[in-house]
C-alpha positions, 0 to 999 in steps of 0.5 A: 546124195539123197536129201536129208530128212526131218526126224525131230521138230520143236519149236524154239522161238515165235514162229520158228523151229529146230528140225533135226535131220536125220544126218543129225544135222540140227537146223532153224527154219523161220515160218514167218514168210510162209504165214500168208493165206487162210490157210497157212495163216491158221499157223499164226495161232502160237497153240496150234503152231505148237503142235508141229510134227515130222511126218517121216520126210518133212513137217506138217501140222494137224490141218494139212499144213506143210513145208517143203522138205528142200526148202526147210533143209536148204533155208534154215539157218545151221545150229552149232 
């Protein structure tokens, strides 16, 4: 079985967002660990954190930021 893929993402609390996958799976994944670095750190800013999207396989954010698709399905927490 194929993994799978983020279709949906909104951010729910600081730091963290609801992807739903297109299983309709709906998962939290807390960014928190991944804000190190200049780089990802830019995703401390609430506003620009705000503007995550799903790239079609994933979630990114306007300056290249990404995470990996295994890691935000496999370790977010399961929303029932």
């Amino acid at each position: 079985m194929l993994r799978p893929v983020a279709v949906d993402v909104e951010v729910v609390e600081v730091h963290k967002i609801l992807i739903t996958f297109n299983t309709g799976e709906k998962k939290v994944f807390d960014v928190t660990p991944y804000m190190k670095g200049e780089w990802y750190s830019e995703l401390l800013d609430e506003e620009y954190f705000k503007t995550v999207r799903t790239n079609g396989y994933s979630v990114d954010w306007e300056n290249g930021q990404d995470l990996c698709p295994g890691e935000i399905y496999y370790c977010s927490s399961s929303v029932y």
